[in-house]
Every structure is written in structure tokens, then in C-alpha cells.
KOLZAPA-718164 format. One record per atom (N, C-alpha, C, CB): residue number from 1; residue in one letter; chain; atom name; x, y, z. Coordinates in steps of 0.02 Angstrom, whole numbers, always signed. Each point is the difference from the previous one (the first is absolute). Glycine has a CB too. Example, Ala and Ser with C-alpha at 12.3 -4.5 7.8 and 13.67 -1.06 7.14 Angstrom:
2
{pos=1&code=A&unit=A&site=N&xx=+660&yy=-284&zz=+390};
{pos=1&code=A&unit=A&site=CA&xx=-45&yy=+59&zz=+0};
{pos=1&code=A&unit=A&site=C&xx=+45&yy=+60&zz=+0};
{pos=1&code=A&unit=A&site=CB&xx=-95&yy=-59&zz=+62};
{pos=2&code=S&unit=A&site=N&xx=+77&yy=+112&zz=-98};
{pos=2&code=S&unit=A&site=CA&xx=+42&yy=+59&zz=+3};
{pos=2&code=S&unit=A&site=C&xx=-39&yy=+55&zz=+37};
{pos=2&code=S&unit=A&site=CB&xx=+59&yy=-32&zz=-108};
//
This chain:
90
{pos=1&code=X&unit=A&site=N&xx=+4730&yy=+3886&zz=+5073};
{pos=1&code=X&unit=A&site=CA&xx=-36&yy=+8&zz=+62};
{pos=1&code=X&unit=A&site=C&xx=-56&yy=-50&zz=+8};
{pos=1&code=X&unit=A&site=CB&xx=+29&yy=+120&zz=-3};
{pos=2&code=X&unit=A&site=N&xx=-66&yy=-142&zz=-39};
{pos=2&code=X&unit=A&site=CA&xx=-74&yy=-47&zz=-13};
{pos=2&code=X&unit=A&site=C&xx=+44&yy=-55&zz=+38};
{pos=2&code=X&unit=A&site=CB&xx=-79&yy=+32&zz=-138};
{pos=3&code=X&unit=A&site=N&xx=+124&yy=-69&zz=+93};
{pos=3&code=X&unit=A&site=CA&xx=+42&yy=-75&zz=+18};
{pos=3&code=X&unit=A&site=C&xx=+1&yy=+11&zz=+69};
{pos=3&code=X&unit=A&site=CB&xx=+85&yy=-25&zz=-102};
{pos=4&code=X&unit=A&site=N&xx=-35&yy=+69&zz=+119};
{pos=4&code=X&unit=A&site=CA&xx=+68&yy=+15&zz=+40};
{pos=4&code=X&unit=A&site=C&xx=+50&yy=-34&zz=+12};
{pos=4&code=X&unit=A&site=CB&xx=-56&yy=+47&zz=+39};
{pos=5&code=X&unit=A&site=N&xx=+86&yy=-70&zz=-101};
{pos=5&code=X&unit=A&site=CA&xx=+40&yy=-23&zz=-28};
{pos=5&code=X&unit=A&site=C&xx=+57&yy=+47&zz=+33};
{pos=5&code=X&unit=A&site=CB&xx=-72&yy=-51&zz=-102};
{pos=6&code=X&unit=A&site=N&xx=+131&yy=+37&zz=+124};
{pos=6&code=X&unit=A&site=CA&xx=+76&yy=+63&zz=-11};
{pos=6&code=X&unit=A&site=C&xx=+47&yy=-19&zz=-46};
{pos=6&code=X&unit=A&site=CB&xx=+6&yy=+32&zz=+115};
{pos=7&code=X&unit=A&site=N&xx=-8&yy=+28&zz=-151};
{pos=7&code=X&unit=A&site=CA&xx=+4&yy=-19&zz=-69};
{pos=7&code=X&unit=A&site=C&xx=+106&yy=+28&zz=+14};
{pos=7&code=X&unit=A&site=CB&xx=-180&yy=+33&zz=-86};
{pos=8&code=X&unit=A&site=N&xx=+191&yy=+14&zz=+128};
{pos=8&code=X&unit=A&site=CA&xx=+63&yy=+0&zz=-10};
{pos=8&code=X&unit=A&site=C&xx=-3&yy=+38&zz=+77};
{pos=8&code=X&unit=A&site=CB&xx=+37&yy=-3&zz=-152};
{pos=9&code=X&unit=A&site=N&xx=+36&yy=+4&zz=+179};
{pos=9&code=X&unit=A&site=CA&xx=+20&yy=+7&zz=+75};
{pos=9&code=X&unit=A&site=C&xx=+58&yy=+55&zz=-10};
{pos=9&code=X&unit=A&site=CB&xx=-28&yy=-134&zz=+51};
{pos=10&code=X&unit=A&site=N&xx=+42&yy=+199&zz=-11};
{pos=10&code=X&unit=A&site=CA&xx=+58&yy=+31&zz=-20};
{pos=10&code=X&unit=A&site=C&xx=+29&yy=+12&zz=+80};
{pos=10&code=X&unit=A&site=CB&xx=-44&yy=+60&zz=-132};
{pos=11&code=X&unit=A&site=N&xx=+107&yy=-70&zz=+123};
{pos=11&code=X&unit=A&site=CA&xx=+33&yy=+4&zz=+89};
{pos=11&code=X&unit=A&site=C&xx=+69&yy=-41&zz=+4};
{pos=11&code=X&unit=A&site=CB&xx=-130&yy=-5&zz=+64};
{pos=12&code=X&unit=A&site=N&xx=+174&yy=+14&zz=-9};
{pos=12&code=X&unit=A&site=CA&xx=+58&yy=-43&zz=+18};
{pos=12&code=X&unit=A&site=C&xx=-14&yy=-32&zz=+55};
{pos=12&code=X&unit=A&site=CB&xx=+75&yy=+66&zz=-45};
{pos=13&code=X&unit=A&site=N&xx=-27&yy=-130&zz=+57};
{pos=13&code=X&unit=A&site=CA&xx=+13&yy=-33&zz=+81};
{pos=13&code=X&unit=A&site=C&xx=+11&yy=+30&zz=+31};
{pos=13&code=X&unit=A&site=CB&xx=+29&yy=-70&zz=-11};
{pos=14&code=X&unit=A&site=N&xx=+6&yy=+133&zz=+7};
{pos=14&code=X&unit=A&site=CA&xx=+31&yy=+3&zz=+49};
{pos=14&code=X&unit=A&site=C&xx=-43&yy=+89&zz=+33};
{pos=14&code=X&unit=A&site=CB&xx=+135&yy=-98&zz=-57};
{pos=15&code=X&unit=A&site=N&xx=-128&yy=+108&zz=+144};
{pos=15&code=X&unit=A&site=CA&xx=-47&yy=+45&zz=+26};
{pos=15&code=X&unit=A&site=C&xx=+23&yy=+62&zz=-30};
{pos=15&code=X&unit=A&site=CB&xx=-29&yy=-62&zz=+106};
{pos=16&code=X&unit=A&site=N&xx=+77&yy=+75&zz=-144};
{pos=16&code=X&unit=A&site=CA&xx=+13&yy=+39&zz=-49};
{pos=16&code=X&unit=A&site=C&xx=-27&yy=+26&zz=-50};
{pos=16&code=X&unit=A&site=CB&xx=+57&yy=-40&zz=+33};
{pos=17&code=X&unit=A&site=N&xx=-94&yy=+5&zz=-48};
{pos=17&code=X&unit=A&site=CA&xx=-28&yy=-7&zz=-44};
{pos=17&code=X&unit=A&site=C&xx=-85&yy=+10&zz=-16};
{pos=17&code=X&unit=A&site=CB&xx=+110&yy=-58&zz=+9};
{pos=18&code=X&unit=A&site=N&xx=-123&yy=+32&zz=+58};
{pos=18&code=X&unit=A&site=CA&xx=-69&yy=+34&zz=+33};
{pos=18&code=X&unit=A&site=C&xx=-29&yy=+57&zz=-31};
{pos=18&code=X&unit=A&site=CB&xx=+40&yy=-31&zz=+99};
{pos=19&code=X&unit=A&site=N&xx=-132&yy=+23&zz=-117};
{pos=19&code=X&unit=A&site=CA&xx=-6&yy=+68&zz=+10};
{pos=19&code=X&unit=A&site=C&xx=-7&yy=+52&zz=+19};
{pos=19&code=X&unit=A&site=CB&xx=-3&yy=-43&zz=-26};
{pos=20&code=X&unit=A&site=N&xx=+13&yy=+88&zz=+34};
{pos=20&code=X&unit=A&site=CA&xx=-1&yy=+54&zz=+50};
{pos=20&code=X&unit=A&site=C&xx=-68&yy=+80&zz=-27};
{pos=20&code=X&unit=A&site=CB&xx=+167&yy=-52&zz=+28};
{pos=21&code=X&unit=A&site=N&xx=-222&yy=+32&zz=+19};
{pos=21&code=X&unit=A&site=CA&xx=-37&yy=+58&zz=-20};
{pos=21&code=X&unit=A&site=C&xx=-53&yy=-45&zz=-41};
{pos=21&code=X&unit=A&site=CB&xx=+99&yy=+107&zz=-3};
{pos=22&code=X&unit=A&site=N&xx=-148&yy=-77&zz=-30};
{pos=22&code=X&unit=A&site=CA&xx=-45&yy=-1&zz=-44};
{pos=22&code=X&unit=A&site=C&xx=+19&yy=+23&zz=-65};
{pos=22&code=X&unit=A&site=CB&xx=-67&yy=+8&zz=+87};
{pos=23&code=X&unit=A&site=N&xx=+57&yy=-69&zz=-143};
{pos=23&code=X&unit=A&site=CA&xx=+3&yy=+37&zz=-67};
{pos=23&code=X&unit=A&site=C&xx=-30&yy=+9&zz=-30};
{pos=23&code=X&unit=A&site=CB&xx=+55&yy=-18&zz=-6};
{pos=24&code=X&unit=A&site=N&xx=-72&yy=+23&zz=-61};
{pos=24&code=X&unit=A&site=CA&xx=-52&yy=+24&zz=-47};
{pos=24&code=X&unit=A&site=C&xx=+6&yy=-22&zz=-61};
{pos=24&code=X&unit=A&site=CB&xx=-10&yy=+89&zz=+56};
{pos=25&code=X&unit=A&site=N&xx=-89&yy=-102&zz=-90};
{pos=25&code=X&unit=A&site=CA&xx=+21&yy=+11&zz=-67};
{pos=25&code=X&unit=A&site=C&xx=-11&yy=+53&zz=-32};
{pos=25&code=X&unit=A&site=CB&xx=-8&yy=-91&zz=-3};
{pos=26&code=X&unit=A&site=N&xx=+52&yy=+96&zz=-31};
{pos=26&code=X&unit=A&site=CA&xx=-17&yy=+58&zz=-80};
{pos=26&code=X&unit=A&site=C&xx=+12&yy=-28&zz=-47};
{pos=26&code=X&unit=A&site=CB&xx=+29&yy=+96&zz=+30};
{pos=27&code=X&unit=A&site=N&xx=-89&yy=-78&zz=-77};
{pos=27&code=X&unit=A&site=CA&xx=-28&yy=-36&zz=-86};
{pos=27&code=X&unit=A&site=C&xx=+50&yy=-61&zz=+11};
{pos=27&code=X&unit=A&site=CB&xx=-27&yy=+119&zz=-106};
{pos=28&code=X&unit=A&site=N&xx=+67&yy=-145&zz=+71};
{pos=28&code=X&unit=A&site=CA&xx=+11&yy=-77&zz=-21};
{pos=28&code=X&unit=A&site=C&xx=+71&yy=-19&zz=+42};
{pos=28&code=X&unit=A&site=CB&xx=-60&yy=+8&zz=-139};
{pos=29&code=X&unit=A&site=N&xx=+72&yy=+27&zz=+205};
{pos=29&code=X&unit=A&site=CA&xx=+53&yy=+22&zz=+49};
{pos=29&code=X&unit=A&site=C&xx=-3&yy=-32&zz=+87};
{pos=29&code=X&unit=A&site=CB&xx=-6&yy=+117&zz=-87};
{pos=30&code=X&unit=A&site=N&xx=+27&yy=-162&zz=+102};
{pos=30&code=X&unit=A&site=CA&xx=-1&yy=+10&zz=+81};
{pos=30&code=X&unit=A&site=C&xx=+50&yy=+26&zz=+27};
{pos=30&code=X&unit=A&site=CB&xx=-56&yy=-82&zz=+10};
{pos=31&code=X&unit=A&site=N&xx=+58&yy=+136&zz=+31};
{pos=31&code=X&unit=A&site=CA&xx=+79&yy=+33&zz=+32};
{pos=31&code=X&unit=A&site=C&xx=-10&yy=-27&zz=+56};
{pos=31&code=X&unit=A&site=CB&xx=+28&yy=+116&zz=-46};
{pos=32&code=X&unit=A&site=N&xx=+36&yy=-151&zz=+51};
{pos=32&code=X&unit=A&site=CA&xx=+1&yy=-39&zz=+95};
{pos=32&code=X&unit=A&site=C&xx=+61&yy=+18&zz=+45};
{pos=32&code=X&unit=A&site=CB&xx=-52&yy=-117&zz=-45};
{pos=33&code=X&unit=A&site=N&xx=+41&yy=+146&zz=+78};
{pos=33&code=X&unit=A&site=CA&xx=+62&yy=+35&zz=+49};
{pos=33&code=X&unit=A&site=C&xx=+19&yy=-57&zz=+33};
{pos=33&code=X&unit=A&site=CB&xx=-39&yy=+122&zz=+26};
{pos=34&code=X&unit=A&site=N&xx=+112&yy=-121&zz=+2};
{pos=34&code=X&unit=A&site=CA&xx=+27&yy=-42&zz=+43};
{pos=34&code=X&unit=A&site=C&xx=+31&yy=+55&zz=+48};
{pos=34&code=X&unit=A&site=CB&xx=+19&yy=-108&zz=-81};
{pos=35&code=X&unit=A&site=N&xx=+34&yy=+82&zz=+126};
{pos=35&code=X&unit=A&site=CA&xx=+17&yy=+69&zz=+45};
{pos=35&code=X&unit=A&site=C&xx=+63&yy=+29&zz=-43};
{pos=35&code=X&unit=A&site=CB&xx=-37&yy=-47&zz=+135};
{pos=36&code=X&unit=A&site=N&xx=+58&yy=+16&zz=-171};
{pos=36&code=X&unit=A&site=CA&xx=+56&yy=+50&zz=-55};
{pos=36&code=X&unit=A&site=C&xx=-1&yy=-5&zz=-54};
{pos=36&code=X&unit=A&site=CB&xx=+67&yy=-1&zz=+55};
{pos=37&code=X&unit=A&site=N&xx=-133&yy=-32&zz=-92};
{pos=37&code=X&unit=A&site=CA&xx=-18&yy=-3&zz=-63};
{pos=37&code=X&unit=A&site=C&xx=-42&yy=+36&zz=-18};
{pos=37&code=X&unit=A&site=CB&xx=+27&yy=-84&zz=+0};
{pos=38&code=X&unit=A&site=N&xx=-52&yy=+85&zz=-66};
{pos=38&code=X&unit=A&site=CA&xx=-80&yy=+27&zz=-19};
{pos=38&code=X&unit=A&site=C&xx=+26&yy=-50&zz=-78};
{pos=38&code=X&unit=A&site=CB&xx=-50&yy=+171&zz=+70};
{pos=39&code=X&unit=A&site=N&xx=-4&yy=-210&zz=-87};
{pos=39&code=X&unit=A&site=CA&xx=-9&yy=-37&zz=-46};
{pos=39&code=X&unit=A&site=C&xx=-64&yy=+13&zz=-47};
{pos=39&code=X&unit=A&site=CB&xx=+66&yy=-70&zz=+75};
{pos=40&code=X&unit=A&site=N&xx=-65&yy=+69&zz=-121};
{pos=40&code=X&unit=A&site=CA&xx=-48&yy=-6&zz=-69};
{pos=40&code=X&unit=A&site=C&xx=+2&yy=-55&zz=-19};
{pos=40&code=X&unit=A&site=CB&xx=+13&yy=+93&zz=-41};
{pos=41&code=X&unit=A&site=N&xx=-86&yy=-132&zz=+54};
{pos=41&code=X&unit=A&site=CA&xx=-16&yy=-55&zz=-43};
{pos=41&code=X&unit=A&site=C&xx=-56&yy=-17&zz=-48};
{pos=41&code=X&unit=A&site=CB&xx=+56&yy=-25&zz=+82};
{pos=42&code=X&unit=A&site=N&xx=-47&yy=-9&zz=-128};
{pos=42&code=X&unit=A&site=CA&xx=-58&yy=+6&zz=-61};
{pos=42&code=X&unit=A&site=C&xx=-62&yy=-37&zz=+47};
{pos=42&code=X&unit=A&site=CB&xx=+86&yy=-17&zz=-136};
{pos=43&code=X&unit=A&site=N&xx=-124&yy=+30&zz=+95};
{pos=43&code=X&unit=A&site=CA&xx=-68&yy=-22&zz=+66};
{pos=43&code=X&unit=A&site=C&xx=-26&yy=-43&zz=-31};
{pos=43&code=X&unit=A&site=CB&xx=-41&yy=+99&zz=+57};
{pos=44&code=X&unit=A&site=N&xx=+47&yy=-145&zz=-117};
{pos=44&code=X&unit=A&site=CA&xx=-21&yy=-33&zz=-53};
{pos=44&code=X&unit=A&site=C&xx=+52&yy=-65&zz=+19};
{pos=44&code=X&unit=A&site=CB&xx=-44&yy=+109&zz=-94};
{pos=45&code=X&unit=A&site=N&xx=+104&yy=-116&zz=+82};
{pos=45&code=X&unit=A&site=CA&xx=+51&yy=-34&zz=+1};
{pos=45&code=X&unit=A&site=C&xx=+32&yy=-30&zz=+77};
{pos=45&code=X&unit=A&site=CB&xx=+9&yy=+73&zz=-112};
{pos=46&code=X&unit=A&site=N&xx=-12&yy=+0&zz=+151};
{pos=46&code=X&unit=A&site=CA&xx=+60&yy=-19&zz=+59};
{pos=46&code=X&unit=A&site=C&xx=+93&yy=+39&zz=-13};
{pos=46&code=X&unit=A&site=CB&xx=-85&yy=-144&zz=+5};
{pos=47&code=X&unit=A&site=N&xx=+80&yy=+152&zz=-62};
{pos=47&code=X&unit=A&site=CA&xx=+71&yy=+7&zz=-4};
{pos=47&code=X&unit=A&site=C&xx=+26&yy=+83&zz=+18};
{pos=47&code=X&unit=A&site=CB&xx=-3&yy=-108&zz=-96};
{pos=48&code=X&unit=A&site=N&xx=+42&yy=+117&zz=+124};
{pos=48&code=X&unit=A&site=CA&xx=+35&yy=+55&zz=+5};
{pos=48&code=X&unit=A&site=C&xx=+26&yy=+55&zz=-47};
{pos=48&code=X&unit=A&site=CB&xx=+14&yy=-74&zz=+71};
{pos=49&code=X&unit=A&site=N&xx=-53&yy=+116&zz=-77};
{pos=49&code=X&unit=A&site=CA&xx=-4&yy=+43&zz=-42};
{pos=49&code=X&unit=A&site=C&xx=+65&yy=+61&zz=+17};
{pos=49&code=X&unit=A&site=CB&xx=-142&yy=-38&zz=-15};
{pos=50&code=X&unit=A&site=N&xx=+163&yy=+75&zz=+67};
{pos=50&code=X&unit=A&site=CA&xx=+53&yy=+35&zz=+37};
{pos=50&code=X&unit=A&site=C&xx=+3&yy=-14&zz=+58};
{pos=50&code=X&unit=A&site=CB&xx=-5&yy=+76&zz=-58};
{pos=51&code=X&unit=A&site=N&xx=+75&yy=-54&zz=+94};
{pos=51&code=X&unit=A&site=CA&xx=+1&yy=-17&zz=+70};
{pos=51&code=X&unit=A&site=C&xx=+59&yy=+56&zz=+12};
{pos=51&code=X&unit=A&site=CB&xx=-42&yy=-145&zz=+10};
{pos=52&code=X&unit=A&site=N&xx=-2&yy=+191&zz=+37};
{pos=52&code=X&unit=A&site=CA&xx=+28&yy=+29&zz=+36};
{pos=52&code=X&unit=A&site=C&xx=+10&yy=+37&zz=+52};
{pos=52&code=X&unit=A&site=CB&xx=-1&yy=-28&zz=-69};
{pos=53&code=X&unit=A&site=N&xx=+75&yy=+17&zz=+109};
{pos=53&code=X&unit=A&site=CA&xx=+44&yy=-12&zz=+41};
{pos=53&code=X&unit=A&site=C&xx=-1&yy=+77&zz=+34};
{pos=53&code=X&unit=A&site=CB&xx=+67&yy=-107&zz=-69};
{pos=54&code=X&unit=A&site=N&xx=-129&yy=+110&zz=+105};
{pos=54&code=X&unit=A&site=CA&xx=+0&yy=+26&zz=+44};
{pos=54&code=X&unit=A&site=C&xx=+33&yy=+56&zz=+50};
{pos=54&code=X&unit=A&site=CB&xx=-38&yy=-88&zz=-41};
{pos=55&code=X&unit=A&site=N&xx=+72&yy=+30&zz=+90};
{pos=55&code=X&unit=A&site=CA&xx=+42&yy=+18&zz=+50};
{pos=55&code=X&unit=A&site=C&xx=+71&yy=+26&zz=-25};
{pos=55&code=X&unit=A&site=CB&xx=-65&yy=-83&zz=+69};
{pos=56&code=X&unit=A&site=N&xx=+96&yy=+33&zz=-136};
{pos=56&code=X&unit=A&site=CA&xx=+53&yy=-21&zz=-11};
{pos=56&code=X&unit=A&site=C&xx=+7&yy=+88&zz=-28};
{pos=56&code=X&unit=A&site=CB&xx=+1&yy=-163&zz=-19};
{pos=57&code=X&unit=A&site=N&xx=-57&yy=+178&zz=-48};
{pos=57&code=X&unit=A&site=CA&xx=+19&yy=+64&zz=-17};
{pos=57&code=X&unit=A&site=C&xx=-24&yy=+69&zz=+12};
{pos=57&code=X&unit=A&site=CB&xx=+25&yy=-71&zz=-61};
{pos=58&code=X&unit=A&site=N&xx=-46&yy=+55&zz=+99};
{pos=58&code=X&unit=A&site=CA&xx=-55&yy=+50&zz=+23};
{pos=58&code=X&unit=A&site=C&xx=-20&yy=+33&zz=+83};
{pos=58&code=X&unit=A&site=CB&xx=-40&yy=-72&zz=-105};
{pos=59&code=X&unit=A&site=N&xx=+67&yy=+5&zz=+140};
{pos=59&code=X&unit=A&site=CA&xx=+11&yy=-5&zz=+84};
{pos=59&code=X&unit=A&site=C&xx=-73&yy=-10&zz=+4};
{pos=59&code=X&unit=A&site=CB&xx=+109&yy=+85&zz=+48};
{pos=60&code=X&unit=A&site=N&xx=-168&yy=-74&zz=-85};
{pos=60&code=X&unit=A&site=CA&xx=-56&yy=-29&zz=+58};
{pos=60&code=X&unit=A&site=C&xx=-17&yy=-78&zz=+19};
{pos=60&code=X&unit=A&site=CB&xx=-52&yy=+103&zz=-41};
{pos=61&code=X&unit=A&site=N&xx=-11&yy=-126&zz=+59};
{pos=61&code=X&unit=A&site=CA&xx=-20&yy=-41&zz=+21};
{pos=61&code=X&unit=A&site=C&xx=-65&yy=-14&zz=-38};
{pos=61&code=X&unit=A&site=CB&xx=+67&yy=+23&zz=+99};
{pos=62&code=X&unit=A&site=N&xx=-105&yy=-86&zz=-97};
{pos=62&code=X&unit=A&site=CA&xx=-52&yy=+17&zz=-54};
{pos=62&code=X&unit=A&site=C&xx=-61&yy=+14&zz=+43};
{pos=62&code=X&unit=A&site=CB&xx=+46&yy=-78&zz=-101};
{pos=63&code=X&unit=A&site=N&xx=-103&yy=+58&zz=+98};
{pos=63&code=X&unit=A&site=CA&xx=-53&yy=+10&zz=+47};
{pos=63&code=X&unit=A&site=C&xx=-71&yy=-20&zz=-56};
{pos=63&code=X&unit=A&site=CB&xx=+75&yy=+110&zz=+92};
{pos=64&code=X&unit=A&site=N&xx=-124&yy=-52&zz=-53};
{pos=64&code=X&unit=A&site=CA&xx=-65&yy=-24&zz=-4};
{pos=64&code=X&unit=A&site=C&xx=+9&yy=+35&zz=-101};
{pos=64&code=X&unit=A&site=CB&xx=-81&yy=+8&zz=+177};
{pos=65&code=X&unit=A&site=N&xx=+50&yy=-23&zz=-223};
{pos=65&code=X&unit=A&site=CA&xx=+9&yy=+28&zz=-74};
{pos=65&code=X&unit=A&site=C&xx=-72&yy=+31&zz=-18};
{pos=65&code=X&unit=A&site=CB&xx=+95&yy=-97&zz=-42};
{pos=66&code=X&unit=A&site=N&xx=-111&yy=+134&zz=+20};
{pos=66&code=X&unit=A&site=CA&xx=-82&yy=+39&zz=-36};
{pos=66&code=X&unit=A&site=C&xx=+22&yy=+15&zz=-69};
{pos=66&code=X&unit=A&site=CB&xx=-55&yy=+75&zz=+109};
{pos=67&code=X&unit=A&site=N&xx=+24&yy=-65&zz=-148};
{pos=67&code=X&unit=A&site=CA&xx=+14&yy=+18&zz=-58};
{pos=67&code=X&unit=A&site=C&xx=-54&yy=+55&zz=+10};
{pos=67&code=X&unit=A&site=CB&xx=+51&yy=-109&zz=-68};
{pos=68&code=X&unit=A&site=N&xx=-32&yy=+176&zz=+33};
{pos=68&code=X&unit=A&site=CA&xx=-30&yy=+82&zz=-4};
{pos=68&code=X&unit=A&site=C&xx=+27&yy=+26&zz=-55};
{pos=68&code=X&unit=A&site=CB&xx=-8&yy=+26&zz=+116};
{pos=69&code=X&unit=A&site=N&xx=-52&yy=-44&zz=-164};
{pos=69&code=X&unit=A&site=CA&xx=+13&yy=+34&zz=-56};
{pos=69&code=X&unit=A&site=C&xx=+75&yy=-30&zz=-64};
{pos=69&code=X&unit=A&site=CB&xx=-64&yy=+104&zz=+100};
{pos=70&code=X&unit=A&site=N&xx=+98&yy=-57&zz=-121};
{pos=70&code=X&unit=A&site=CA&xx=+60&yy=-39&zz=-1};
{pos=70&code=X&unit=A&site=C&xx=+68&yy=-2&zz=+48};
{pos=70&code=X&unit=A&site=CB&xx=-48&yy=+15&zz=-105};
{pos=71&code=X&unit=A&site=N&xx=+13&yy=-16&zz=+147};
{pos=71&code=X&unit=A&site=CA&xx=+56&yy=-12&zz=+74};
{pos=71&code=X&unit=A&site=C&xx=+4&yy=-75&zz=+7};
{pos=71&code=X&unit=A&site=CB&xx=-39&yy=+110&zz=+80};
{pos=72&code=X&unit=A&site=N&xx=+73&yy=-140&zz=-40};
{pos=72&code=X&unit=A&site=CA&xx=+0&yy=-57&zz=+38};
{pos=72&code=X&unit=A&site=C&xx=+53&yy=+22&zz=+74};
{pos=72&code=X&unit=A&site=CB&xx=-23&yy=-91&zz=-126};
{pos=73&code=X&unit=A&site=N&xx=-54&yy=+85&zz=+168};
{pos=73&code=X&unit=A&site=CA&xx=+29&yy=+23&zz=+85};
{pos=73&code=X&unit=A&site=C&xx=+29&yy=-53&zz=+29};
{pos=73&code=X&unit=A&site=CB&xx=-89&yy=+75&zz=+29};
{pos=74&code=X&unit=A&site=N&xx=+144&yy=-34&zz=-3};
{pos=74&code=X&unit=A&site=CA&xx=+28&yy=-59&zz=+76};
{pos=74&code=X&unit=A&site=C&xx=-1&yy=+9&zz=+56};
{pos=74&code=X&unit=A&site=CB&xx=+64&yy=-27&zz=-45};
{pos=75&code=X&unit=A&site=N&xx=-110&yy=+25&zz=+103};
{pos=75&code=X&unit=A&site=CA&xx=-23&yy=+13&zz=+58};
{pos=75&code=X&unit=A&site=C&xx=+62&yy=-17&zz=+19};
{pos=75&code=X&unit=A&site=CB&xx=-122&yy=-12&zz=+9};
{pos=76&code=X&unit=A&site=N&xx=+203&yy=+11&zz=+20};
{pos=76&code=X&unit=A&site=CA&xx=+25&yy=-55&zz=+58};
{pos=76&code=X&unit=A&site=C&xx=+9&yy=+23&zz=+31};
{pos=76&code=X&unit=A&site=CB&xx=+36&yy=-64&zz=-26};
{pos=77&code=X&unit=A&site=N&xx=-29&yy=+44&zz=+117};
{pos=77&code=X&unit=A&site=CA&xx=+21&yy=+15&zz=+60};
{pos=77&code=X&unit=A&site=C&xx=+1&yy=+71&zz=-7};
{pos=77&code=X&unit=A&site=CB&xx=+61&yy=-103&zz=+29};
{pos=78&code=X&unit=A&site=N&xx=-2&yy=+133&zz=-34};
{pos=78&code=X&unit=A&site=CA&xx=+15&yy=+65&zz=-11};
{pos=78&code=X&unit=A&site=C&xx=-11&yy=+44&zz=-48};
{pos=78&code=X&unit=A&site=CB&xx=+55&yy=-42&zz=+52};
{pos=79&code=X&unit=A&site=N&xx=-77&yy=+20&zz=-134};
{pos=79&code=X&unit=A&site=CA&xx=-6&yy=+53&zz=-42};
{pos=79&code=X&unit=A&site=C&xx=-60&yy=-32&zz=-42};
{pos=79&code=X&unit=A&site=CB&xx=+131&yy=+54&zz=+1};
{pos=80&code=X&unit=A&site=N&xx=-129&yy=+13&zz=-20};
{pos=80&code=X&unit=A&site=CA&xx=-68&yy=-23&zz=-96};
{pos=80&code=X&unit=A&site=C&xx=+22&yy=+23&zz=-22};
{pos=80&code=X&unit=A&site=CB&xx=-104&yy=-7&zz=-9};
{pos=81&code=X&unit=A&site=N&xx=+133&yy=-35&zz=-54};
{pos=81&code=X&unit=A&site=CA&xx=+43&yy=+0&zz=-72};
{pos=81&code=X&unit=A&site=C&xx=-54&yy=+0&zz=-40};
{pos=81&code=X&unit=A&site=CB&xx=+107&yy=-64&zz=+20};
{pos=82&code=X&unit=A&site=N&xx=-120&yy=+94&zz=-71};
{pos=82&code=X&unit=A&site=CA&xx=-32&yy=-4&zz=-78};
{pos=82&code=X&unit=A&site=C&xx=+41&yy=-7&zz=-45};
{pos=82&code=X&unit=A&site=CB&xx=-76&yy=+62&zz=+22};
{pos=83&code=X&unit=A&site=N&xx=+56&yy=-106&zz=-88};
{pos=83&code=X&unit=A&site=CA&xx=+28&yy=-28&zz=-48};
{pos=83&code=X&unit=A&site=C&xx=-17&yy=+5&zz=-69};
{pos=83&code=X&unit=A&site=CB&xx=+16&yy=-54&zz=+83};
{pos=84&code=X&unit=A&site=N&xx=+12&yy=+82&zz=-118};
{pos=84&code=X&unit=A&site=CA&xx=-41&yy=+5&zz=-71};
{pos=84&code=X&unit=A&site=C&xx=-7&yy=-53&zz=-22};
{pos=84&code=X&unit=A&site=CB&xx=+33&yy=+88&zz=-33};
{pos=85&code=X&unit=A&site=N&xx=-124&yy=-113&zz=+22};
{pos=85&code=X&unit=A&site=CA&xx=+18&yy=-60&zz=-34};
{pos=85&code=X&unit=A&site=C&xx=+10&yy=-4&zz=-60};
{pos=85&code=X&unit=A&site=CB&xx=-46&yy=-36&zz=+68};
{pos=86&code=X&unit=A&site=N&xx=+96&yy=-19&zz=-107};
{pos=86&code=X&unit=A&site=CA&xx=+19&yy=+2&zz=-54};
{pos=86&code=X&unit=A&site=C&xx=-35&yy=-78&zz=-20};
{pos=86&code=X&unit=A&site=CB&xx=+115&yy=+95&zz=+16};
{pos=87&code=X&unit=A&site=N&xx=-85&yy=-89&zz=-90};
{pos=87&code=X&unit=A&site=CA&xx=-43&yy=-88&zz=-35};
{pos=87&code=X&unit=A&site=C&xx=+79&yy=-40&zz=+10};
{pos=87&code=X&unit=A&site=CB&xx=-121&yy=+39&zz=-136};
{pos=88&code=X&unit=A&site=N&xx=+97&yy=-91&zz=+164};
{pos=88&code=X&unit=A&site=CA&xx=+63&yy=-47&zz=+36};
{pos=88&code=X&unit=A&site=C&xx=+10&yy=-29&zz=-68};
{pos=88&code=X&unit=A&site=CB&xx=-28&yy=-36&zz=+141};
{pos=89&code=X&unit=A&site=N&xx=+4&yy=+32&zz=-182};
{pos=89&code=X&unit=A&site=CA&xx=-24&yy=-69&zz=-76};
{pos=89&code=X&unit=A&site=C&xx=+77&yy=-17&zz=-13};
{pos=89&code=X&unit=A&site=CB&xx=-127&yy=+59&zz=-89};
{pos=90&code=X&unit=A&site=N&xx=+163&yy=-4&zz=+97};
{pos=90&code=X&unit=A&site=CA&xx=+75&yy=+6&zz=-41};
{pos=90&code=X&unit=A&site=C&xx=+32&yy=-62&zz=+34};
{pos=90&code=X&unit=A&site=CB&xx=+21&yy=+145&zz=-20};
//
């Protein structure tokens, strides 16, 4: 933050890929919603810690994210999903 240096970038070309909503950090974690993703990334590195597929298994959409407690919320359009958070490390 002092530099502001960017030290690593996480996202696709394509509007697919977009993010969708507001994400969050938790301890050494950024969760970044897209509209049929929800992604875990190391917050140190950049690299992709889990990714998952949303729409594909689940039918929602992603949205605005809070973290509560050990929840991780998903505000979208139509619903709020909670998520147990787990340690992505694996």
C-alpha cells in the first residue's frame, strides 16, 4: 500500500468473467464473485486458491459478499446464500 506498487491482478478478458458484486477479505483470503463464479484467492501471491461454480452447481448468481462470523454471505439479485467458510490451503 506505502509504494502502490500492483503486485498481482486476478480476472478474465472476457465480460464473463467480470466481477460481479463486492468482495472481501478474510485473514490471508480475497473471495471475488463473478456472475457464475465465486473465487478464493491468496492475498499474498494472487493465485487461486478454489473456484467455485456457482450457477453451474448450485443455480445462483454471485453478488455483493460479507463475511459473518464463519459464514461467507452472498447478497445476489434474488437470494442470500451463506457459506461455511473453510481453509482453501488444500
Amino acid at each position: 500500500l506505502d509504494s502502490g506498487v500492483v503486485r498481482w491482478r486476478f480476472g478474465f478478458d472476457d465480460a464473463a468473467g467480470y466481477g460481479y458484486g463486492r468482495g472481501v477479505i478474510v485473514g490471508d483470503q480475497v473471495f471475488w464473485p463473478t456472475r457464475e463464479e465465486l473465487f478464493a484467492i491468496d492475498s499474498a501471491s494472487g493465485a487461486m486458491r478454489r473456484r467455485v461454480r456457482l450457477h453451474e452447481s448450485l443455480g445462483l448468481n454471485g453478488g455483493n459478499l460479507c463475511a459473518a462470523g464463519e459464514r461467507l454471505l452472498i447478497a445476489g439479485p434474488d437470494h442470500l446464500t451463506a457459506f461455511e467458510l473453510l481453509d482453501t490451503a488444500d
